[in-house]
Backbone of each chain as ProteinMPNN parsed JSONL, in Angstrom:
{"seq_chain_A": "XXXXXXXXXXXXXXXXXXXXXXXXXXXXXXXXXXXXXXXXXXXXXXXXXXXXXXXXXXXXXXXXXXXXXXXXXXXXXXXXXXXXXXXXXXXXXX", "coords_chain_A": {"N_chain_A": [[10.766, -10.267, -21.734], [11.165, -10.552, -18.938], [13.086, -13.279, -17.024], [11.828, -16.49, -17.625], [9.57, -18.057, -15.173], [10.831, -19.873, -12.681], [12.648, -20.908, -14.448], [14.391, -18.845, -14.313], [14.195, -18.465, -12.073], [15.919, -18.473, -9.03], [16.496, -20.922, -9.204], [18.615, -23.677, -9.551], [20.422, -25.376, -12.119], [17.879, -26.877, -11.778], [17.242, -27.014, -9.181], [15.44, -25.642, -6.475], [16.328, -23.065, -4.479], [15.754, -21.959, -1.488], [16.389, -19.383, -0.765], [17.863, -17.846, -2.504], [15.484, -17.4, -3.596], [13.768, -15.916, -1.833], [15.206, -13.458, -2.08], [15.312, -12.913, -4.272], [12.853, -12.217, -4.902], [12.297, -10.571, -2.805], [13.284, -8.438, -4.376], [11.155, -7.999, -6.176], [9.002, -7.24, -5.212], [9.767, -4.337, -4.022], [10.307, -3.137, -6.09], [7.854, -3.072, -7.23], [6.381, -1.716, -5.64], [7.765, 0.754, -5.645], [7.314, 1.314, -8.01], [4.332, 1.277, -8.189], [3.936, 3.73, -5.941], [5.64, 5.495, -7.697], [3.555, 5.724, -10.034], [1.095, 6.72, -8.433], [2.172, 9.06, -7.636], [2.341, 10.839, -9.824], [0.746, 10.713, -10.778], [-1.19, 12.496, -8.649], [0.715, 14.864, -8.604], [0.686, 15.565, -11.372], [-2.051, 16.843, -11.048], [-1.819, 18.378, -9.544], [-0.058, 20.511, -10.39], [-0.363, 21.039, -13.111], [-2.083, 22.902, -14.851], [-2.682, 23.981, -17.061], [-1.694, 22.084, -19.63], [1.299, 23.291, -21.457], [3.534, 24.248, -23.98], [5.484, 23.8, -23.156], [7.33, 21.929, -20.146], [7.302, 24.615, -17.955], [9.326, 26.69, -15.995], [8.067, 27.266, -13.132], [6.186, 25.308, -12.789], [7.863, 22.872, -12.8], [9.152, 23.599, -10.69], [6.911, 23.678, -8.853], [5.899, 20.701, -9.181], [8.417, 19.3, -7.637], [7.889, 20.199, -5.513], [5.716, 19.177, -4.5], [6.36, 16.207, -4.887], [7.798, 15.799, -2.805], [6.007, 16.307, -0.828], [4.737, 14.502, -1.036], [5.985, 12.308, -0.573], [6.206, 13.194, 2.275], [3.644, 12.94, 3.115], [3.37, 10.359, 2.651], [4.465, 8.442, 4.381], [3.717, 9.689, 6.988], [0.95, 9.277, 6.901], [1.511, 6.09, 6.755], [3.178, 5.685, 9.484], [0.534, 6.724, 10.603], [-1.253, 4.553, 10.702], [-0.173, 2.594, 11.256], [0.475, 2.634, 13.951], [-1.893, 2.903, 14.392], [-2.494, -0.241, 14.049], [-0.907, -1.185, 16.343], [-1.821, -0.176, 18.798], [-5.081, -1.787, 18.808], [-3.992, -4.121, 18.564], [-2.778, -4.169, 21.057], [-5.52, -3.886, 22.381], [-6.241, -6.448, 22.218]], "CA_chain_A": [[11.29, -9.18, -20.909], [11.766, -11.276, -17.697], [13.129, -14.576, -17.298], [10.91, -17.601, -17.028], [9.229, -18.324, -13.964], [11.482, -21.237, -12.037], [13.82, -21.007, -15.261], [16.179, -18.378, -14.104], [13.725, -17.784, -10.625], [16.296, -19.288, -7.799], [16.547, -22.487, -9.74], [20.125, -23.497, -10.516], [19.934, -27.214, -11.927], [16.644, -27.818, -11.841], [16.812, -27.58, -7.542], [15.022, -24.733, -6.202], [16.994, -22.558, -3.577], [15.058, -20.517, -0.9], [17.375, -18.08, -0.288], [17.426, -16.737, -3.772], [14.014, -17.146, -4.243], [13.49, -14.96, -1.018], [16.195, -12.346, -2.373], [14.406, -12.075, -6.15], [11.195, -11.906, -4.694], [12.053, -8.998, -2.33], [13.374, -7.212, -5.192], [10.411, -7.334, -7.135], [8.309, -6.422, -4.319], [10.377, -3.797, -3.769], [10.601, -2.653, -7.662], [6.272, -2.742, -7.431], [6.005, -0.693, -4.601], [8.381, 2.097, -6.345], [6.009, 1.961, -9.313], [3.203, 1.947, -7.476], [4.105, 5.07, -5.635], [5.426, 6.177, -8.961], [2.679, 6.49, -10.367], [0.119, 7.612, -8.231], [2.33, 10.518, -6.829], [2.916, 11.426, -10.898], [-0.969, 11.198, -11.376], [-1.574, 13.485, -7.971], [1.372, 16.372, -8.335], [0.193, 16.228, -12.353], [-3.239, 17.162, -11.39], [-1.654, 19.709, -8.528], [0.881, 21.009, -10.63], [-0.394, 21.389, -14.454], [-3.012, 23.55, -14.607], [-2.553, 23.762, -18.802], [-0.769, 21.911, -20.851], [2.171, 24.22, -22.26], [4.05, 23.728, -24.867], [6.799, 22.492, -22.298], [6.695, 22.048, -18.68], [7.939, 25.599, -17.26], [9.995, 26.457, -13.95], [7.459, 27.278, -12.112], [5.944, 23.894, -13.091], [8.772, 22.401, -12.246], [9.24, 23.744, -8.829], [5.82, 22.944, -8.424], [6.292, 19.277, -9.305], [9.56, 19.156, -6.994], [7.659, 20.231, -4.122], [4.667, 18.096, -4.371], [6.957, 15.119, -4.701], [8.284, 15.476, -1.202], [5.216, 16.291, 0.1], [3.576, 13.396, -1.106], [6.423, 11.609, 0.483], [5.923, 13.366, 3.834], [2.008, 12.491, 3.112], [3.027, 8.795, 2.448], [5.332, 8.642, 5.683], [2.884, 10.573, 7.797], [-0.171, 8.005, 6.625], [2.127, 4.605, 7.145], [2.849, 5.782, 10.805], [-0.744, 6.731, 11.556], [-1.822, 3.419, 10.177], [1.097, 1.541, 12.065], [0.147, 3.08, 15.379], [-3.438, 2.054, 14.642], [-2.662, -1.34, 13.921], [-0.352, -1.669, 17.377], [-3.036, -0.154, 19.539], [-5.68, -2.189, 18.648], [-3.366, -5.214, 19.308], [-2.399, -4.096, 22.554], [-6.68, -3.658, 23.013], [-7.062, -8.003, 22.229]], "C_chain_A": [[11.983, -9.732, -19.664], [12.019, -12.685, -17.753], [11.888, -15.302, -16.623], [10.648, -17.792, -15.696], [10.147, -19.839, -13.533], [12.772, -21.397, -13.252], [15.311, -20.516, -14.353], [15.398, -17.913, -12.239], [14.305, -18.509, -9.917], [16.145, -21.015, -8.228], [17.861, -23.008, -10.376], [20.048, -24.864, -10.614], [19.146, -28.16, -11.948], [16.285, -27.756, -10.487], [16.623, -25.741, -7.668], [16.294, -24.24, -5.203], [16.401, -21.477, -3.166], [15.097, -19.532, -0.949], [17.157, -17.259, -1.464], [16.422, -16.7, -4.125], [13.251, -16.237, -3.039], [14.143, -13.727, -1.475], [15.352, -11.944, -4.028], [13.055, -11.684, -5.321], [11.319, -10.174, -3.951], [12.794, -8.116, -2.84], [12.029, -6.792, -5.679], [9.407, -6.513, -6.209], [8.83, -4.905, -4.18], [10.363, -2.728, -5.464], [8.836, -2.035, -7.602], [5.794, -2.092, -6.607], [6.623, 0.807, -5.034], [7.384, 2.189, -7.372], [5.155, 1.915, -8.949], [3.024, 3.408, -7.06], [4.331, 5.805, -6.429], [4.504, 7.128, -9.237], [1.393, 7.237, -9.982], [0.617, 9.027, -7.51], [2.662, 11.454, -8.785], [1.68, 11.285, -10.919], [-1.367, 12.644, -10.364], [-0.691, 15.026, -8.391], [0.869, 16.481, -10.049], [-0.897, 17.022, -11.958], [-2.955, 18.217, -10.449], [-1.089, 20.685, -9.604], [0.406, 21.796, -12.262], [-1.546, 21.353, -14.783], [-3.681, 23.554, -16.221], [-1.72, 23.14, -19.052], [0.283, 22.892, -21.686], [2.482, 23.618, -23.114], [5.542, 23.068, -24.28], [6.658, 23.077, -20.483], [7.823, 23.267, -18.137], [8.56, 25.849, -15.98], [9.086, 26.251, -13.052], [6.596, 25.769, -12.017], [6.91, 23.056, -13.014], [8.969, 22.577, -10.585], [8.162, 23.321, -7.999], [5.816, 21.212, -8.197], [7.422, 19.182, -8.057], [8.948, 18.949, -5.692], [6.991, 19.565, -3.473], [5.112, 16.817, -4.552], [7.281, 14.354, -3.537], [7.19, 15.919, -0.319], [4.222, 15.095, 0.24], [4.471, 12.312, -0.613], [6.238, 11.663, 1.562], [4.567, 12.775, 4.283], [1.854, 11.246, 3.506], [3.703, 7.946, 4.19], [4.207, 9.031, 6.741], [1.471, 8.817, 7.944], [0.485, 6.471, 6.98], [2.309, 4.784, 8.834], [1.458, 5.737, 11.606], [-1.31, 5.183, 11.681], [-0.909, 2.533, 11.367], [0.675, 1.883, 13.956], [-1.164, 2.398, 15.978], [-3.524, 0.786, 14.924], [-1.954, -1.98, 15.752], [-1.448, -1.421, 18.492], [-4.145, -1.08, 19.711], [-4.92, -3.815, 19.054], [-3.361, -4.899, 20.477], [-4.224, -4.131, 22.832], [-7.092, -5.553, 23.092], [-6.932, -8.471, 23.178]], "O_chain_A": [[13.145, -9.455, -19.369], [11.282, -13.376, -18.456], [11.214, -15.005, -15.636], [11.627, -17.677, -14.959], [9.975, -20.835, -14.236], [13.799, -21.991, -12.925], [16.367, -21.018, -13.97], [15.986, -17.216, -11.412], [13.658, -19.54, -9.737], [15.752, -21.979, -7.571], [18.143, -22.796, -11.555], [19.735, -25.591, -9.671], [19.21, -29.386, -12.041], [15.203, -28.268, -10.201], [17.177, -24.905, -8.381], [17.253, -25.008, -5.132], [16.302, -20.404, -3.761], [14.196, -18.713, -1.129], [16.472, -16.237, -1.506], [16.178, -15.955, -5.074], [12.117, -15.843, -3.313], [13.465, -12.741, -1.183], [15.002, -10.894, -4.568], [12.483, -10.599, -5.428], [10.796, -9.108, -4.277], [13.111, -7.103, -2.217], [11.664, -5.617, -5.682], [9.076, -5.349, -6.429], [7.855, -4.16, -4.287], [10.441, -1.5, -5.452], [8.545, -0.866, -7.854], [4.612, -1.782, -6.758], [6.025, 1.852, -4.781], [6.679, 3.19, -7.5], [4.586, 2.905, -9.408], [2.23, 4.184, -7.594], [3.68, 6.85, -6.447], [4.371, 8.336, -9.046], [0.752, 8.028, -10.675], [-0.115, 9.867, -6.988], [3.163, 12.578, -8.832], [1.344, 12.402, -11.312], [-1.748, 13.685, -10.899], [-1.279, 16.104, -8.479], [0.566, 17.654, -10.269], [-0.859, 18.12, -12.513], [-3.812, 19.1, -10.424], [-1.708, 21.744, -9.707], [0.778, 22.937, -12.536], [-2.187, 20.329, -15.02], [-4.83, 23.233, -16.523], [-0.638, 23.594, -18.683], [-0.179, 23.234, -22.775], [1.994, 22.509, -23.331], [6.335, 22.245, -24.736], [6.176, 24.049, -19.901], [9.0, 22.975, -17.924], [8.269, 25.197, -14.977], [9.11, 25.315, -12.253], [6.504, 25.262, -10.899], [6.39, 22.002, -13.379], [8.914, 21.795, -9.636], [8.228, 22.803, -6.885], [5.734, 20.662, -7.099], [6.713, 18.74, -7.152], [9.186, 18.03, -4.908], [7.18, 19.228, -2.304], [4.195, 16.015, -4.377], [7.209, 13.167, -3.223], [7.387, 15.926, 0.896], [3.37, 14.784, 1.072], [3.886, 11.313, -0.195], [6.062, 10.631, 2.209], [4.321, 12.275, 5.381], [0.972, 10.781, 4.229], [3.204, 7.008, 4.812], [3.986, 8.029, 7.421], [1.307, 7.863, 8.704], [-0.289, 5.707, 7.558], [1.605, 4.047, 9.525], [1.173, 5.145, 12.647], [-1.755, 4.749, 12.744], [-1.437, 1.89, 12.275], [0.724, 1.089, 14.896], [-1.498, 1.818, 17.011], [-4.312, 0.381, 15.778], [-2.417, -2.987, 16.289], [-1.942, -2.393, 19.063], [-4.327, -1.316, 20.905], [-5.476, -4.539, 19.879], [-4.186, -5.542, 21.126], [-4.306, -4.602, 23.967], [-7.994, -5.975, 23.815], [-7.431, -9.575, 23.396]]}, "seq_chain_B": "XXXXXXXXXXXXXXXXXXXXXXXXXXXXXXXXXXXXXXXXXXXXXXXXXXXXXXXXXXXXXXXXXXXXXXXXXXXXXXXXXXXXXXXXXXXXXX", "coords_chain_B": {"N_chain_B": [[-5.394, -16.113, 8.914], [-3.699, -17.429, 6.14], [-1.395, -17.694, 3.865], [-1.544, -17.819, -0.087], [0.525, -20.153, -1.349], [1.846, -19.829, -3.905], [2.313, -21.889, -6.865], [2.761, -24.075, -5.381], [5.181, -23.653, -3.814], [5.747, -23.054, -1.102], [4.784, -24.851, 0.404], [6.526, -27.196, 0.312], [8.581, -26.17, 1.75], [9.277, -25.331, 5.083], [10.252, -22.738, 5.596], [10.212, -21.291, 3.347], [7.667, -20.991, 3.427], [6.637, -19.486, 5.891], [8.175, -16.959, 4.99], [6.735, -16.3, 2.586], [3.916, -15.842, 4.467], [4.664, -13.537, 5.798], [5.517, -11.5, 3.852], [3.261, -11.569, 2.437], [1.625, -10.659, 4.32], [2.787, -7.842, 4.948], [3.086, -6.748, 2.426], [0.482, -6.142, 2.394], [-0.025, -4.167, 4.008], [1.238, -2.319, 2.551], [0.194, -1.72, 0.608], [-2.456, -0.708, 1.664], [-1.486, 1.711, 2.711], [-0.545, 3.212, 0.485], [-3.179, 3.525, -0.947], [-4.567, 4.673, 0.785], [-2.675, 7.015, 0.989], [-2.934, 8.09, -1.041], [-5.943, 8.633, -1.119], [-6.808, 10.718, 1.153], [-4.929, 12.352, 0.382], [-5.711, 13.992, -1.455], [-8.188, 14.603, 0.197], [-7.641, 16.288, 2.096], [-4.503, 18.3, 1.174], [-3.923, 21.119, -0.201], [-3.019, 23.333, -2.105], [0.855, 22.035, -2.533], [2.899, 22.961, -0.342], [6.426, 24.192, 1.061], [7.096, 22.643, 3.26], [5.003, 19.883, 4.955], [2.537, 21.312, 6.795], [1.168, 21.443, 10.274], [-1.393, 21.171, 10.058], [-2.03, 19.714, 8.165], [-0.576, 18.002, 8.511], [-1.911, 16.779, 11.008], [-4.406, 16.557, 9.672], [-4.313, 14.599, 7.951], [-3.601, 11.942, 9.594], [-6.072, 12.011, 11.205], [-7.62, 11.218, 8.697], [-6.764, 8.814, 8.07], [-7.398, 7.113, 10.312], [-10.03, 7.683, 10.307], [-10.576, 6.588, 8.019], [-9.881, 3.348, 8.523], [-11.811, 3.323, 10.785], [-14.395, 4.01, 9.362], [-14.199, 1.466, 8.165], [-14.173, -0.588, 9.521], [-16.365, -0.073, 10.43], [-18.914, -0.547, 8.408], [-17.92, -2.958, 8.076], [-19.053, -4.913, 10.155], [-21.423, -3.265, 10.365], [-22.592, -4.925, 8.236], [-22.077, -7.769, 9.426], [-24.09, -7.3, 11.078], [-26.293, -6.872, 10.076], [-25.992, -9.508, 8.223], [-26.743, -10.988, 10.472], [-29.463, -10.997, 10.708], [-30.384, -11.456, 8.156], [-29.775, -14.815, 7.695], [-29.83, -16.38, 5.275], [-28.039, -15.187, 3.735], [-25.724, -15.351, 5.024], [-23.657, -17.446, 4.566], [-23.104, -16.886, 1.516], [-21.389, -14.826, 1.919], [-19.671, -14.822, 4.026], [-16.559, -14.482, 4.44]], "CA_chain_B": [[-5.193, -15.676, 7.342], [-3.314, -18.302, 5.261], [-0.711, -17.425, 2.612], [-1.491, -18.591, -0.528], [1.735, -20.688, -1.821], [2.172, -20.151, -5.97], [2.607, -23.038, -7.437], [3.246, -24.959, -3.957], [6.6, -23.392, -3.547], [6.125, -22.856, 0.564], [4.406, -25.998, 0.819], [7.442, -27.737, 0.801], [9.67, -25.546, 2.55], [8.497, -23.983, 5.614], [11.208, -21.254, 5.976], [9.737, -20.131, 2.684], [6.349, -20.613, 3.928], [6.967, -18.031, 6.267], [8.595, -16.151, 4.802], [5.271, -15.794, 1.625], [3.222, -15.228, 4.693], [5.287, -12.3, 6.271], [5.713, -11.007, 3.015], [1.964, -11.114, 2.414], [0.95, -9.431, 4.883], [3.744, -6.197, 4.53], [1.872, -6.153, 1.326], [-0.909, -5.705, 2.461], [-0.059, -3.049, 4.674], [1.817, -1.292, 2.146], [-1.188, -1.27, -0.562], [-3.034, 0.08, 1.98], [-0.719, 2.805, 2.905], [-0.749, 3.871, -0.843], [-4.461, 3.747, -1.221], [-4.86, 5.922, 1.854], [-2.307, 7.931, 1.07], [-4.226, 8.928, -2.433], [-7.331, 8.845, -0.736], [-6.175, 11.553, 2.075], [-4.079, 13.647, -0.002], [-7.501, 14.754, -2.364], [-8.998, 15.629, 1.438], [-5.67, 17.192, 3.143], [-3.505, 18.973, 0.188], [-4.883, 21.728, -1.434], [-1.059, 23.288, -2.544], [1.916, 21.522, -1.835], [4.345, 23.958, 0.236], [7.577, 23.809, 1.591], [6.699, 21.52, 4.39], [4.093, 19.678, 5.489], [2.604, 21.885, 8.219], [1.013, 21.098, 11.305], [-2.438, 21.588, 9.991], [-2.52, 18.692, 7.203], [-0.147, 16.472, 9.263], [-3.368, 15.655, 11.983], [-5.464, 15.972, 8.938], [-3.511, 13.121, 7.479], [-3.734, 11.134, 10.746], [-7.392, 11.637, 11.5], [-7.97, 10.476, 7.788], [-6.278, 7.307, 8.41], [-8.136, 6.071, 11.492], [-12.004, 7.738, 9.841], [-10.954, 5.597, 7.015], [-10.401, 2.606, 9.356], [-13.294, 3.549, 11.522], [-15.21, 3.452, 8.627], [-14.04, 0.516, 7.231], [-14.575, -1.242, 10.436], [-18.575, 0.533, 10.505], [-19.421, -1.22, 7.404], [-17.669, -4.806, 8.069], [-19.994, -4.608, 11.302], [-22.793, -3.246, 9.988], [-23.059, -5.618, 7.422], [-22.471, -8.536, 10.382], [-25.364, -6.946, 11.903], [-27.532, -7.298, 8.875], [-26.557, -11.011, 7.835], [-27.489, -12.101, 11.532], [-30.837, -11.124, 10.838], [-30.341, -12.633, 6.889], [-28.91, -15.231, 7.8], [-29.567, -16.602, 4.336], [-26.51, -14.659, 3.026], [-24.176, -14.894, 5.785], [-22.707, -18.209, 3.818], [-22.439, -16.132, 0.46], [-20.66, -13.178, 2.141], [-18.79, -14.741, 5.154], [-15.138, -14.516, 4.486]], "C_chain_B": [[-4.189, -16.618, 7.336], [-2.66, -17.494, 4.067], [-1.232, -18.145, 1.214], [0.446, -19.286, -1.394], [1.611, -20.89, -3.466], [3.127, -21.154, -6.116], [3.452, -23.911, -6.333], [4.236, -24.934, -3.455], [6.792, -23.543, -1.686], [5.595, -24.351, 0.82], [5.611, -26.926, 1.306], [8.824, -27.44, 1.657], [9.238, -24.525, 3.877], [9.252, -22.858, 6.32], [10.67, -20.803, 4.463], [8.206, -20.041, 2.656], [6.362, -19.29, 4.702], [7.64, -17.148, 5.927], [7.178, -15.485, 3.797], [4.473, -15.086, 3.3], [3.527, -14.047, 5.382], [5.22, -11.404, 5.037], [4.265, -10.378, 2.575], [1.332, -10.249, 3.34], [1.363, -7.911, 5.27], [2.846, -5.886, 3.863], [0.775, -6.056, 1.398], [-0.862, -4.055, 2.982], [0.355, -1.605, 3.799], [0.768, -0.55, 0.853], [-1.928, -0.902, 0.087], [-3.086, 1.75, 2.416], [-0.983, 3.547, 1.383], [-2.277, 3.828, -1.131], [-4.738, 4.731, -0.319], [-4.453, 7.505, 1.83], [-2.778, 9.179, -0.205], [-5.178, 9.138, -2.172], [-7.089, 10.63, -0.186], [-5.742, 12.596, 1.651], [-5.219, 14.478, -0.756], [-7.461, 15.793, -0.783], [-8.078, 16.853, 1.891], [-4.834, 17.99, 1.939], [-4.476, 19.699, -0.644], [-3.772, 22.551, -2.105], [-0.249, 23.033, -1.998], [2.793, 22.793, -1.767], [5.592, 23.488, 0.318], [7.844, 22.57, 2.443], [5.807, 21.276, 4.372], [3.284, 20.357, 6.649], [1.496, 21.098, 8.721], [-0.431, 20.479, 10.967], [-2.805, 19.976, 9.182], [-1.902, 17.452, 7.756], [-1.714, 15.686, 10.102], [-4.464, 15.828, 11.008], [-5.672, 14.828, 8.442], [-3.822, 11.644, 8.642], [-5.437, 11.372, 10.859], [-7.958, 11.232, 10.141], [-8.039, 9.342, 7.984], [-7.304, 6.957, 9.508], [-9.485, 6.855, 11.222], [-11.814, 6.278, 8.966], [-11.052, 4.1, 7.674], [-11.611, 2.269, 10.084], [-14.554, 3.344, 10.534], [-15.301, 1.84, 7.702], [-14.57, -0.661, 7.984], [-16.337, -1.582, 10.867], [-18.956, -0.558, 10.107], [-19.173, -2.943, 7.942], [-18.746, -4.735, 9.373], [-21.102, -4.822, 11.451], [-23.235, -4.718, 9.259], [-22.748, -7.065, 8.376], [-23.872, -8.72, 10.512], [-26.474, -7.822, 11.009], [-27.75, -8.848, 8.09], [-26.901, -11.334, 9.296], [-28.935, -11.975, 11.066], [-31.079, -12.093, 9.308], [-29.617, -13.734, 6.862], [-29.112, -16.789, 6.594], [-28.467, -15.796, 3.413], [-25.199, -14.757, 3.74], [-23.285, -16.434, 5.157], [-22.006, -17.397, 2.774], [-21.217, -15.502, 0.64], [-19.672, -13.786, 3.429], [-17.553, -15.491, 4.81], [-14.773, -14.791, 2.476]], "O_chain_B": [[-3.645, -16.807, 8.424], [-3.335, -16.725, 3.383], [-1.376, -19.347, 1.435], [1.284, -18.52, -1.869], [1.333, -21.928, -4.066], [4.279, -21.287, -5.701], [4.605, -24.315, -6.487], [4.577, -25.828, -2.68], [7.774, -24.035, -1.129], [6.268, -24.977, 1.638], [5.693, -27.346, 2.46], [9.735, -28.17, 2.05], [8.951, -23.331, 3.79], [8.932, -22.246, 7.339], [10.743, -19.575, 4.411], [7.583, -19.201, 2.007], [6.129, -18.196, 4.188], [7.756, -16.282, 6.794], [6.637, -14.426, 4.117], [4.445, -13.857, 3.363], [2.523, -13.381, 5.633], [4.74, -10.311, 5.337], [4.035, -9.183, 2.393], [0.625, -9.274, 3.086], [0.629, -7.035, 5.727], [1.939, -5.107, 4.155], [0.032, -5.876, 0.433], [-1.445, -3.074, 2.519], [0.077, -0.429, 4.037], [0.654, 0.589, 0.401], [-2.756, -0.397, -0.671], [-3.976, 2.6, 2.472], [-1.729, 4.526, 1.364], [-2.348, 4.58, -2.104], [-5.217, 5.764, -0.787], [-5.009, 8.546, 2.181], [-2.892, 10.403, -0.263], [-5.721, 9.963, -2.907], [-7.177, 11.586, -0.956], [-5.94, 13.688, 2.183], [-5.448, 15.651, -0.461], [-7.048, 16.931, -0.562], [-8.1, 18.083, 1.891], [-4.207, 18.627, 2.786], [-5.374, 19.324, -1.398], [-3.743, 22.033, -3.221], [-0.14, 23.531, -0.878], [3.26, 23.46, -2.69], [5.921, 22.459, -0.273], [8.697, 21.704, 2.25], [5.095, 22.12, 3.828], [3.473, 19.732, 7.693], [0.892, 20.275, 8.034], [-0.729, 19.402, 11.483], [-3.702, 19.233, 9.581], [-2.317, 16.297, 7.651], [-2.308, 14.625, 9.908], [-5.535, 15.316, 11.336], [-6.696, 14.146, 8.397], [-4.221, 10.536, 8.285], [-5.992, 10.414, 10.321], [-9.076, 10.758, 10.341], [-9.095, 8.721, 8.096], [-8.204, 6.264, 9.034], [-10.258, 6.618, 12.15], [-12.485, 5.251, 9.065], [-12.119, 3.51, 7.498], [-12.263, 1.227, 10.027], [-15.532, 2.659, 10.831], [-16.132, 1.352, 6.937], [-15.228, -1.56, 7.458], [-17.064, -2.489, 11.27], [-19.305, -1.49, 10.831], [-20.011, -3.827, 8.119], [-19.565, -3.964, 8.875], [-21.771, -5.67, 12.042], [-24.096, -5.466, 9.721], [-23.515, -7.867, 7.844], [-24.616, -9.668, 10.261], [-27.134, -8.85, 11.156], [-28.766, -9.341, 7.602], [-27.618, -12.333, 9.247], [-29.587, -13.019, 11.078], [-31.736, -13.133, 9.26], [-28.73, -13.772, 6.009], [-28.715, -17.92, 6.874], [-28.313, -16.138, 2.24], [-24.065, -14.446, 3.376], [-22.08, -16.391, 5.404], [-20.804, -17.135, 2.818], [-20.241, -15.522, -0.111], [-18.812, -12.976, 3.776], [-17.416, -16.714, 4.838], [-13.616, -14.878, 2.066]]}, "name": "protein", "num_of_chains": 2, "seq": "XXXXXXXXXXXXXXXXXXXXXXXXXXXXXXXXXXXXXXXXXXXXXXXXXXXXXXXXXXXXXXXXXXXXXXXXXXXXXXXXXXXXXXXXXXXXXXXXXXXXXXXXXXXXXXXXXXXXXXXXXXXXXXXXXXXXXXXXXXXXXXXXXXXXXXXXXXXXXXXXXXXXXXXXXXXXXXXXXXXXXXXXXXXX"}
């Protein structure tokens, strides 16, 4: 699925090169933090949103889903600030 | 805290030394942000609205710093309790 580790990772030649091995890396980071969030905001708005199982997911199950998407962004936003505030405070207390 | 370097890549470079340990510790912050923010949303969201209102925002925020506060209790407590065992505080310290 992915290339070899050091094959095609920032290795042209056989010589490493930082730079692209800083630039792949903070894709994937970047790729595992979207599926992270993914999926636990598709596990939470399922368990908000779909009450039964239909035989297909209906508007209102839809709009539902839509809304709980961006709230679980505002949630995730909301929680990284509090956290970020915490962490500066507590510096400023050493 | 110490990065670890996969497969000794920062070892020899220390612009990508620092860079692993900057990187490491985002990620930390950001897997905690997503654990919190699943934790939190259970307590705080009981239907997602339009907005976030006012009510679940400082619920959201006083989540975050109990869960700290508690997280802090415990590492503490359990200080407390190897000074007096201080046949475990090798096992358990760090």
């Amino acid at each position: 699925m992915e290339g070899g580790f050091g094959s095609e990772f920032g290795a042209a030649g056989g010589k490493l090169d930082p730079g692209l091995i800083m630039e792949q890396v903070k894709v994937q980071i970047a790729v595992a933090n979207a599926q992270e969030l993914l999926q636990r905001m598709t596990d939470k708005c399922f368990r908000k949103c779909i009450g039964k199982p239909g035989s297909s997911l209906d508007n209102s199950e839809q709009k539902c889903i839509a809304m709980c998407m961006d709230r679980y962004m505002d949630a995730w936003n909301t929680v990284s600030r509090a956290y970020n505030s915490r962490l500066q405070r507590e510096r400023a207390n050493m | 805290m110490e990065a670890s370097s996969p497969a000794g890549l920062g070892a020899t470079d220390p612009q990508l030394q620092h860079f692993i340990e900057v990187e490491t510790q985002k990620q930390r912050f950001q897997q905690l942000v997503h654990q919190m923010t699943e934790l939190c949303w259970e307590k705080c969201m009981d239907k997602p609205g339009p907005k976030l209102d006012s009510r679940a925002e400082t619920c959201f925020v006083n989540c975050v710093e109990r869960f700290i506060d508690t997280s802090q209790f415990i590492l503490n407590r359990l200080e407390q309790t190897q000074k007096s065992k201080s046949a475990f505080s090798e096992s358990l310290s760090d």
